[in-house]
N, CA, C and O atoms as a GROMACS GRO file, in nm:
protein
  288
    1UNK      N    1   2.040   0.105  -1.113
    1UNK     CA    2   1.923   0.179  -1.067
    1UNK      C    3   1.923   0.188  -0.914
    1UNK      O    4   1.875   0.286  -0.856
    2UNK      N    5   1.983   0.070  -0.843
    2UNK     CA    6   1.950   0.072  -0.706
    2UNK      C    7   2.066   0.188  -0.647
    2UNK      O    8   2.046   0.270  -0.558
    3UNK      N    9   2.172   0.171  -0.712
    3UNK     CA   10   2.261   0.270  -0.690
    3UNK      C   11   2.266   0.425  -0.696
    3UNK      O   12   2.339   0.494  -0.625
    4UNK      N   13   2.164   0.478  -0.804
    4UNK     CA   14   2.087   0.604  -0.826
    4UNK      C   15   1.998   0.622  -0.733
    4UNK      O   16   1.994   0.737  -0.688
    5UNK      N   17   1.929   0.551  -0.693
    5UNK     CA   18   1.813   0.542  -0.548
    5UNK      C   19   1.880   0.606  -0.401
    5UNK      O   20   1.851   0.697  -0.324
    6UNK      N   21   1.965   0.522  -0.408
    6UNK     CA   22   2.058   0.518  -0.278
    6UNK      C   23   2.103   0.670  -0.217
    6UNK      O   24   2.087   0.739  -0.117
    7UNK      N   25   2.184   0.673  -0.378
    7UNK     CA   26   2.239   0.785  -0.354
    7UNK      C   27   2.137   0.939  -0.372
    7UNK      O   28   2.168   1.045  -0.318
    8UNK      N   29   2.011   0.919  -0.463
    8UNK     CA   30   1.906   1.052  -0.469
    8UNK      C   31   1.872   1.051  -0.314
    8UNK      O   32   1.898   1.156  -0.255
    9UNK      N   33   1.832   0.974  -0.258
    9UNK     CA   34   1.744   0.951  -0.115
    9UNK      C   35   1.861   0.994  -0.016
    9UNK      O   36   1.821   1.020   0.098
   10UNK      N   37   2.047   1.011  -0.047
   10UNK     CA   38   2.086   1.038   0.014
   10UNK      C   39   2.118   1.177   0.054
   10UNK      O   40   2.142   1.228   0.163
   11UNK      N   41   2.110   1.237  -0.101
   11UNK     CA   42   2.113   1.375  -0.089
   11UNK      C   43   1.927   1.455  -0.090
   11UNK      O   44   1.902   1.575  -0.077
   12UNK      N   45   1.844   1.362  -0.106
   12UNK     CA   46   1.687   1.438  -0.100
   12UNK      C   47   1.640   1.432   0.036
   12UNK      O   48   1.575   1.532   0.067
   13UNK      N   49   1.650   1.371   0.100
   13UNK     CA   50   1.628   1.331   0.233
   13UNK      C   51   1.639   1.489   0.326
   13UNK      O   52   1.554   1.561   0.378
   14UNK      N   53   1.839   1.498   0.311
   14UNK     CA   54   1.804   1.651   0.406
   14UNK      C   55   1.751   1.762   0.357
   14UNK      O   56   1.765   1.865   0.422
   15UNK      N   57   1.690   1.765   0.252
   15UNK     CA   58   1.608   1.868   0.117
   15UNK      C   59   1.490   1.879   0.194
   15UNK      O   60   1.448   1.966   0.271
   16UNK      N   61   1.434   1.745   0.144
   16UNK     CA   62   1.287   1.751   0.148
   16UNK      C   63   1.156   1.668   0.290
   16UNK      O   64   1.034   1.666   0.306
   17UNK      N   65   1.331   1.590   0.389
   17UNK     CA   66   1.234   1.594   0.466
   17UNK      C   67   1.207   1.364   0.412
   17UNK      O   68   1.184   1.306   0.305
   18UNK      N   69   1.228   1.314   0.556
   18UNK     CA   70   1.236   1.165   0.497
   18UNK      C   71   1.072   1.127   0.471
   18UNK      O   72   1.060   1.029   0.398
   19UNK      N   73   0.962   1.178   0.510
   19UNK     CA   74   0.809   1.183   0.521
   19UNK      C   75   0.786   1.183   0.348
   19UNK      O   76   0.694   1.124   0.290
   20UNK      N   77   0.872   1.248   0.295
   20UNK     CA   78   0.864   1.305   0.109
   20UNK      C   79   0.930   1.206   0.057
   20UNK      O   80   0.890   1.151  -0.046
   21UNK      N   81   1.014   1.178   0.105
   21UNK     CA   82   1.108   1.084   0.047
   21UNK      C   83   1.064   0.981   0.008
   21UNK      O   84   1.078   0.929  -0.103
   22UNK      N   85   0.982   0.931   0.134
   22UNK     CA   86   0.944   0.789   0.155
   22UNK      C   87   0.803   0.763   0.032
   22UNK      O   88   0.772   0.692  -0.063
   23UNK      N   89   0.761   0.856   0.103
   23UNK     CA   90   0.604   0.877   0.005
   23UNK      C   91   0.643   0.900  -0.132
   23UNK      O   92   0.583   0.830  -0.214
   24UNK      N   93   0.747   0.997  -0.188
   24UNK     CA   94   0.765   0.959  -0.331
   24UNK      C   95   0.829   0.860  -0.348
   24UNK      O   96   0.836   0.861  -0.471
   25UNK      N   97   0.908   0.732  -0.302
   25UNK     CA   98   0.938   0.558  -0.313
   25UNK      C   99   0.821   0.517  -0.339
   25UNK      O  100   0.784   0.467  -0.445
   26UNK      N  101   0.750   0.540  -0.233
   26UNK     CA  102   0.618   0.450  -0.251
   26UNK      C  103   0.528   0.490  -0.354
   26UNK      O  104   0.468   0.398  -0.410
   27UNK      N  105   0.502   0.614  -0.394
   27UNK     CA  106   0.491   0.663  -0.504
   27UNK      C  107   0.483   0.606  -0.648
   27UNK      O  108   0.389   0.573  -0.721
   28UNK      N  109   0.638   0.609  -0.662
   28UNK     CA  110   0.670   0.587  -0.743
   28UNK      C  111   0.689   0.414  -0.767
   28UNK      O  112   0.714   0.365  -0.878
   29UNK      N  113   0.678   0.358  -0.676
   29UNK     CA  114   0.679   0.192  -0.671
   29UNK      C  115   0.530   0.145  -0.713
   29UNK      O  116   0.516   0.049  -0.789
   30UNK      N  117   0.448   0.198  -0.674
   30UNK     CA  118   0.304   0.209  -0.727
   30UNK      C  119   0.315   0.194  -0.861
   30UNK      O  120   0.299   0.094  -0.932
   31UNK      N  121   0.348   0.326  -0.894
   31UNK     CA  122   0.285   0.368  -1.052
   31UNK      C  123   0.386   0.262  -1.146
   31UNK      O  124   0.341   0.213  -1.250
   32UNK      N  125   0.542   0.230  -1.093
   32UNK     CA  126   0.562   0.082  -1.175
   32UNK      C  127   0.522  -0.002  -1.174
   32UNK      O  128   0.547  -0.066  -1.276
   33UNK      N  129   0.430  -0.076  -1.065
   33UNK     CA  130   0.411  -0.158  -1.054
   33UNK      C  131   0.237  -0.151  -1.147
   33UNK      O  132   0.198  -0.233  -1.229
   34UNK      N  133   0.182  -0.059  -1.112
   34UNK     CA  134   0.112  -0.065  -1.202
   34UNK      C  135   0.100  -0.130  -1.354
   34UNK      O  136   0.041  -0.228  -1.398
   35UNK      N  137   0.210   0.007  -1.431
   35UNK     CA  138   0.274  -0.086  -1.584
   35UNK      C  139   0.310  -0.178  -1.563
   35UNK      O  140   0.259  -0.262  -1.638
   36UNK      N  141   0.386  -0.221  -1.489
   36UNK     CA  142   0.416  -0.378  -1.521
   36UNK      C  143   0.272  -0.474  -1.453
   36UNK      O  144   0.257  -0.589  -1.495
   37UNK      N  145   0.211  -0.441  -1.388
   37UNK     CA  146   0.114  -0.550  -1.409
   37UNK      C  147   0.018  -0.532  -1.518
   37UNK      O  148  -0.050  -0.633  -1.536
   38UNK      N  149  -0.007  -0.441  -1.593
   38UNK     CA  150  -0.111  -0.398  -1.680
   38UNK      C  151  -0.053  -0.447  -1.813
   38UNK      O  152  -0.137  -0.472  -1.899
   39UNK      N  153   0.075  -0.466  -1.846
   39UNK     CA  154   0.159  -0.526  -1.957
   39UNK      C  155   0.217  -0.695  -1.928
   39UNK      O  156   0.253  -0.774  -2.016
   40UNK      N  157   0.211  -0.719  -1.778
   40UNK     CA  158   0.261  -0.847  -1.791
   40UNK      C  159   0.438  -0.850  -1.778
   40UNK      O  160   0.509  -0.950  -1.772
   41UNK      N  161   0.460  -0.773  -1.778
   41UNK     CA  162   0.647  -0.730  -1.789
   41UNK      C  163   0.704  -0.806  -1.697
   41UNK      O  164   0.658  -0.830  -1.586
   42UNK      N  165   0.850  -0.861  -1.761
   42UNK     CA  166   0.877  -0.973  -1.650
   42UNK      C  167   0.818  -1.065  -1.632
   42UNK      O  168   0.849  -1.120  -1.526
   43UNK      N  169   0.727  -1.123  -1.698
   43UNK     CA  170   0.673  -1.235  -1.704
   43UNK      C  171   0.544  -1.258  -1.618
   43UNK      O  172   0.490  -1.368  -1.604
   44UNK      N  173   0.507  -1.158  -1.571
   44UNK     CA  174   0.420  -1.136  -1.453
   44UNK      C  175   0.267  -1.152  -1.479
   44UNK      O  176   0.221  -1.132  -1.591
   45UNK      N  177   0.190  -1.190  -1.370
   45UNK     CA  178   0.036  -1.248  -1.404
   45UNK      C  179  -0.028  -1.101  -1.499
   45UNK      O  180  -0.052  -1.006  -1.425
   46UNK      N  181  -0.052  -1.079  -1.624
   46UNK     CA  182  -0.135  -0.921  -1.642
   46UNK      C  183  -0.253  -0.938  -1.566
   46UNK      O  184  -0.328  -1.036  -1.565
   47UNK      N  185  -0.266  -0.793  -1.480
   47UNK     CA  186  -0.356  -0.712  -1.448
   47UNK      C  187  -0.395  -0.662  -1.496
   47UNK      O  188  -0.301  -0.587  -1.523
   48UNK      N  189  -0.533  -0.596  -1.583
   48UNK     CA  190  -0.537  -0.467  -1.633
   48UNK      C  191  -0.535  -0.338  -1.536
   48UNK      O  192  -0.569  -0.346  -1.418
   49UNK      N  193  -0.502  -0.245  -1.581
   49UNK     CA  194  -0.518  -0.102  -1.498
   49UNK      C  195  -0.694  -0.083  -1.495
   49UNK      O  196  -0.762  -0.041  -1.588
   50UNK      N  197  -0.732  -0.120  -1.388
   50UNK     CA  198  -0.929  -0.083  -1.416
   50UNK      C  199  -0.910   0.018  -1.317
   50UNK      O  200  -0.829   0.032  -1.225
   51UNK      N  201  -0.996   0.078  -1.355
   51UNK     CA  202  -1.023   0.237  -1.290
   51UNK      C  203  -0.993   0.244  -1.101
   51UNK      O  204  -0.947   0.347  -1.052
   52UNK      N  205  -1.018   0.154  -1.037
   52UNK     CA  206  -1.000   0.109  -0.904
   52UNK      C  207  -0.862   0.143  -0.911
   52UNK      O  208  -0.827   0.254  -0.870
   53UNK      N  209  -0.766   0.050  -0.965
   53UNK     CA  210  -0.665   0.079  -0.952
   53UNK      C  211  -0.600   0.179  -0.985
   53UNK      O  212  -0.502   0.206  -0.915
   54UNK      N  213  -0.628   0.259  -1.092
   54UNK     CA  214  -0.608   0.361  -1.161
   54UNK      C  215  -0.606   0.500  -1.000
   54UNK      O  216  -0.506   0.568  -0.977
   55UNK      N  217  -0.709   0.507  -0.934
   55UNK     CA  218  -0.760   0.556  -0.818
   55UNK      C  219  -0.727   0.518  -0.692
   55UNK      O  220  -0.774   0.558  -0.585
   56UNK      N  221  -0.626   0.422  -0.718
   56UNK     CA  222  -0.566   0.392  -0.609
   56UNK      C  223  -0.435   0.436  -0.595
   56UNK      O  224  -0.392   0.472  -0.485
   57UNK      N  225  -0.376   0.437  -0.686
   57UNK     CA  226  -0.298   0.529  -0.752
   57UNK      C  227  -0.276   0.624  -0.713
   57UNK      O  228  -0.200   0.648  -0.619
   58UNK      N  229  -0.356   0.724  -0.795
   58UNK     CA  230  -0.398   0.847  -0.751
   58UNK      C  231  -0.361   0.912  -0.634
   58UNK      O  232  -0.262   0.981  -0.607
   59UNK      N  233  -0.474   0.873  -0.560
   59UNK     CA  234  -0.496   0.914  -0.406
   59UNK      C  235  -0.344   0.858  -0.326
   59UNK      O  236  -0.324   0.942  -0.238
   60UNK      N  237  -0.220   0.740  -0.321
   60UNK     CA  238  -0.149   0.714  -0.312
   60UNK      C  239  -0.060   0.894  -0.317
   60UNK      O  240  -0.034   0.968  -0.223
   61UNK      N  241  -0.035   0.914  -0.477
   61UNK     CA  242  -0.008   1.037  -0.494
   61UNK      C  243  -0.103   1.171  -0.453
   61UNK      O  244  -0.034   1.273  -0.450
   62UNK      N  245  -0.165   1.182  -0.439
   62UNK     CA  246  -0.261   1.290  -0.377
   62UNK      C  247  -0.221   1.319  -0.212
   62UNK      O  248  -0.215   1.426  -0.150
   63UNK      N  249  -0.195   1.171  -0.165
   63UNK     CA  250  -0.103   1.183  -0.023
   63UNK      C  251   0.033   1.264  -0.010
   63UNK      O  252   0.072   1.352   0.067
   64UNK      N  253   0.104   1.174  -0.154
   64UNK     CA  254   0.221   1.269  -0.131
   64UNK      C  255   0.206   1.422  -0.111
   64UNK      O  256   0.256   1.493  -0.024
   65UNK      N  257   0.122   1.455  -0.219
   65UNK     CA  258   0.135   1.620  -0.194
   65UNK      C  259   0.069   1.638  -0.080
   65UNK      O  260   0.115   1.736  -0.021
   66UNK      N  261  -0.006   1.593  -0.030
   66UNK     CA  262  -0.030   1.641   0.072
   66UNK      C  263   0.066   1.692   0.206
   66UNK      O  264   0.064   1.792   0.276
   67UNK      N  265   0.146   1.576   0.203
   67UNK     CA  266   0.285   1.575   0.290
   67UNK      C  267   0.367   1.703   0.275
   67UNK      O  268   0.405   1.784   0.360
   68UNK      N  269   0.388   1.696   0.125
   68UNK     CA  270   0.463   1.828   0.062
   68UNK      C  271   0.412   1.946   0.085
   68UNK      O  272   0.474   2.043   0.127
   69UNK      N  273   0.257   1.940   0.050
   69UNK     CA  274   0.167   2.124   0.078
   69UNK      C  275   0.237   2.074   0.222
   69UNK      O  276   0.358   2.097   0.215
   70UNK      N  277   0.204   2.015   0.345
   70UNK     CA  278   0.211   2.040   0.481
   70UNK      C  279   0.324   2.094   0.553
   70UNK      O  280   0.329   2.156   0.659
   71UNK      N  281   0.423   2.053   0.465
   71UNK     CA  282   0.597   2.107   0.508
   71UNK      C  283   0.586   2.218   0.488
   71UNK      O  284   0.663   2.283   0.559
   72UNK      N  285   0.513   2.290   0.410
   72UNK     CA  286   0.529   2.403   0.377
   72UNK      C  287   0.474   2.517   0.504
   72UNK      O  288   0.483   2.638   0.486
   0.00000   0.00000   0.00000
């Protein structure tokens, strides 16, 4: 997986701009981390997903596009 990362971020980067890049990592590190705290995965303390977080989320991604509408 880390090897698929490496190399997407190496060819998305001169695409989309490292501001997109970064923000969909973080993105997307969110919304796993989410499931895995809401399931416990990996052995991990469960969190539930409560709406806070759910909305934290969100707006996390609501940034990204924002970045994205702005390139435009």
């Amino acid at each position: 997986m880390g090897t698929l990362y490496v190399w997407s971020t190496i060819f998305a980067t001169p695409q989309i701009g490292a501001a997109l890049t970064l923000g969909l990592t973080i993105a997307g590190q969110m919304v796993a981390a989410l499931f895995l705290d809401n399931y416990g995965a990996i052995g991990l303390t469960k969190y539930p997903a409560s709406p806070e977080r759910i909305a934290g989320v969100v707006m996390v991604i609501l940034g990204v596009s924002l970045v994205a509408y702005a390139k435009r």
